[in-house]
C-alpha positions in Angstrom: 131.8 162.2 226.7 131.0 159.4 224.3 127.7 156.8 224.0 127.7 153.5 222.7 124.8 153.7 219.7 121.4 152.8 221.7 121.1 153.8 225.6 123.3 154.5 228.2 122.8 156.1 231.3 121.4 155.7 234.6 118.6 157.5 237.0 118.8 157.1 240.7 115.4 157.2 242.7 116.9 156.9 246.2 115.6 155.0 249.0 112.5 153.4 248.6 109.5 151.8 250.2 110.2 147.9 249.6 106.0 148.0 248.8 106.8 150.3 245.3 110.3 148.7 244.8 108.5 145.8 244.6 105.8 147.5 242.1 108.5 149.1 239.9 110.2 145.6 239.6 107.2 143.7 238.3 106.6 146.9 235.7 107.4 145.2 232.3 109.9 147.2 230.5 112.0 146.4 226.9 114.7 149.2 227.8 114.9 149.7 231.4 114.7 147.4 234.3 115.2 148.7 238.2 118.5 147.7 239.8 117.3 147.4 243.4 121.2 147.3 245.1 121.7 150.7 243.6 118.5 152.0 244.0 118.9 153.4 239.9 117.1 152.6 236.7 119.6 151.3 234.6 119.8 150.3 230.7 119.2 146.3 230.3 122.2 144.6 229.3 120.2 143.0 226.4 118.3 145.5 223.6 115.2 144.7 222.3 114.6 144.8 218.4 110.8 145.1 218.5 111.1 149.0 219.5 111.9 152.3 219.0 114.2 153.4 221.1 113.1 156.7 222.0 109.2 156.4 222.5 110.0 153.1 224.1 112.4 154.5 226.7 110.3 157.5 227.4 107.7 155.5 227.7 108.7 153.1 230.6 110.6 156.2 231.8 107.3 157.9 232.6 105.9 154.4 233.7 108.0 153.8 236.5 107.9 156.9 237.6 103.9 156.6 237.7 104.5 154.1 240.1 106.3 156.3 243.0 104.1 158.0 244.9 103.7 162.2 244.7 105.0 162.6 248.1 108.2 160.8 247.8 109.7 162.7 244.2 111.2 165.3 246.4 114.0 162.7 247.6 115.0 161.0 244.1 118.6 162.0 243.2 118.1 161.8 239.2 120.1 161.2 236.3 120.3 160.8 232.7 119.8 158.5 230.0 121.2 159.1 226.6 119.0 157.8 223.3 120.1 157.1 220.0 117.2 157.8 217.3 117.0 155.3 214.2 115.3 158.3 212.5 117.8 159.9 209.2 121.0 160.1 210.4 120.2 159.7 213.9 120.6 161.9 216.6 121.5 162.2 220.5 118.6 162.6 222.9 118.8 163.2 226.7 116.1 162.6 229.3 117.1 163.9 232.3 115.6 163.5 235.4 116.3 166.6 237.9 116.6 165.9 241.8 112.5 165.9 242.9 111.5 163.8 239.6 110.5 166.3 237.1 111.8 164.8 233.5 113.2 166.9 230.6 113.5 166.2 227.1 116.6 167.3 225.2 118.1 167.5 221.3 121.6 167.3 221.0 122.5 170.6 218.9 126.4 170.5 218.6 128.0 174.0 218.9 131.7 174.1 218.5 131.4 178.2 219.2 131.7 178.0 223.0 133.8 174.8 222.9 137.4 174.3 224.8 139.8 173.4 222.0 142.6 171.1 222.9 146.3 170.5 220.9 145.4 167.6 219.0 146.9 164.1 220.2 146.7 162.1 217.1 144.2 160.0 215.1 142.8 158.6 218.2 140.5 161.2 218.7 138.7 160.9 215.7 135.7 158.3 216.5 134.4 157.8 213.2 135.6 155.5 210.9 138.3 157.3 208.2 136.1 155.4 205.2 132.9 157.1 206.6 134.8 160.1 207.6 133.1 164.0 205.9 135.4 167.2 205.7 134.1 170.1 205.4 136.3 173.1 205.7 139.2 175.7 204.5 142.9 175.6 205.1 145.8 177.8 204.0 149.7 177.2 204.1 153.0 178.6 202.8 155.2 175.7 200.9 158.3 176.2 199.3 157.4 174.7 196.3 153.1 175.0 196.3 152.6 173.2 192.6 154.1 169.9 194.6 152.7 170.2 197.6 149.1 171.3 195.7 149.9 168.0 193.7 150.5 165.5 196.4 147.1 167.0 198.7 145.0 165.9 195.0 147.0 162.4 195.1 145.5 162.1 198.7 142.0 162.6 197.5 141.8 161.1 194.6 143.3 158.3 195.8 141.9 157.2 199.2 140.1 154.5 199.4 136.6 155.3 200.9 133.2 154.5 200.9 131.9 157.1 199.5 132.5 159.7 196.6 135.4 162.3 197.9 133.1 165.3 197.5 133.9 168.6 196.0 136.9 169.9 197.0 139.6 172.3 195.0 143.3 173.4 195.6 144.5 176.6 194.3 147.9 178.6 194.8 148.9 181.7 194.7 151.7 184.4 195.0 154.0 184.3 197.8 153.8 180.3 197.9 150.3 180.7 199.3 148.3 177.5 198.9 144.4 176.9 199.8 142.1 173.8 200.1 138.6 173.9 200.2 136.4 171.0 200.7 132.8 170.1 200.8 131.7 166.8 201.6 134.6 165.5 201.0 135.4 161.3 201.8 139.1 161.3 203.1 140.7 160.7 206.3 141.2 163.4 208.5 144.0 162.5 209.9 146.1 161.5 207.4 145.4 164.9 205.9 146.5 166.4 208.8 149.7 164.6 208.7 150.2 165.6 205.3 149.5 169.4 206.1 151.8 169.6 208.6 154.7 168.4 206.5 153.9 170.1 203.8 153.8 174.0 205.5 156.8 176.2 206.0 156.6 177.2 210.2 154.0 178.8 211.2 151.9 179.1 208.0 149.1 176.6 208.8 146.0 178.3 209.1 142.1 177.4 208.8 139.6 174.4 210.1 137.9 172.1 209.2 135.0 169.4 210.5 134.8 165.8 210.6 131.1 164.5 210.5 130.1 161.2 208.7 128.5 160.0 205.8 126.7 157.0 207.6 124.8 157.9 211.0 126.1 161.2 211.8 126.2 160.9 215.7 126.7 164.6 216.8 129.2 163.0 220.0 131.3 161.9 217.4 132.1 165.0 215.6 135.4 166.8 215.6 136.7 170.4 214.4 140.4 170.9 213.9 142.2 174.7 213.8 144.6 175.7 212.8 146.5 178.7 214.2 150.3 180.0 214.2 151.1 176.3 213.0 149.8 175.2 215.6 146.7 172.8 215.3 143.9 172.1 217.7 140.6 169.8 218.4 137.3 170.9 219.5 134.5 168.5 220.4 131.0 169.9 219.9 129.1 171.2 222.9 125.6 169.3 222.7 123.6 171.0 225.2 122.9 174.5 226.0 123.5 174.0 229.6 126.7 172.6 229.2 130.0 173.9 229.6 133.6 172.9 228.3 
């Protein structure tokens, strides 16, 4: 699941008295704003700029939700609303309301440990801009001729075109026609240098991972871990909470 930068989400109250939908409507809010055919708190369709987003949205959270009376939490549905700090590199928050009203407050942590890998479909899975784009990683193959194919993996990182410096990153070869690459940090675009990987191993060779972050706001959604395995390579996107599951 992916978020536009900001708020998205929804939280559904249920039926209410027409007395407190009419309360929860005259609240003044920057971020939320009561949809009363749906019966949900929904994310205005126009952000504010005076605000941060996540004491903001708590806040009126917390408001509206002063303004239902005790006895009638135990019928609202729930939901969630997704944040976006401003704060470094920004990160993910959730709010989530649980069915009865009681609200929880949630960092994104992104664990690719428990996550369900997938074979990867192309470049269209990577969400973050290849000039922005930060390897981080190890792979190893088997080429018949390792001095070339060690030559034209340095020609894709000393010559792509980012936005940033490529990093630290070294190639090395071996006996047997071994070949490794280790990056850190490194500005290049993952997928190109996944193409190039897989035409430059022998069958079955390509082995290792490596992630995809950014150098700009690092929304943990966004990241990506590619394996390697048999030859045969892989995606994982990050689990971000500890209650979720793949």
């Amino acid at each position: 699941m992916f978020y536009d930068e900001g708020c998205f989400g929804r939280v559904e109250l249920g039926d209410l008295p027409p007395d407190v939908v009419a309360r929860i409507e005259s609240s003044p809010g920057e971020w939320l704003e009561f949809d009363p055919p749906s019966g949900a708190i929904v994310v205005r369709h126009v952000e504010p700029t005076g605000s941060r987003p996540l004491p903001a949205i708590a806040c009126e959270l917390v408001r509206i939700f002063s303004l239902i009376p005790v006895e009638l939490h135990e019928a609202i549905p729930g939901g969630d609303l997704f944040v976006h700090t401003e704060e470094g590199q920004g990160q993910l928050v959730r709010l989530r309301v649980e069915p009865g009203g009681a609200i929880h407050i949630h960092w994104a942590h992104p664990d690719f440990k428990k996550a369900l890998r997938r074979p990867y479909a192309g470049g269209s899975e990577l969400l973050i801009d290849p000039e922005i784009q930060r390897l981080n990683g190890s792979v190893t193959l088997r080429s018949s001729d390792p001095e070339a194919a060690a030559r034209r993996l340095e020609d894709l990182v000393e010559t792509f075109e980012g936005l940033y410096p490529e990093g630290d990153y070294t190639v090395e070869t071996s006996e047997g026609r071994t070949m490794e690459l280790r990056m850190t940090d490194v500005n290049l675009d993952a997928a190109a240098l996944v193409d190039l990987l897989q035409s430059l191993a022998e069958p079955r060779t390509l082995s290792g991972r490596f992630q995809v972050s950014s150098f700009g706001k690092d929304h943990p959604e966004h990241q990506l871990r590619f394996l390697f395995e048999d030859g045969e390579t892989w995606v994982q996107h990050p689990l971000l909470w500890s209650d979720e599951t793949s």
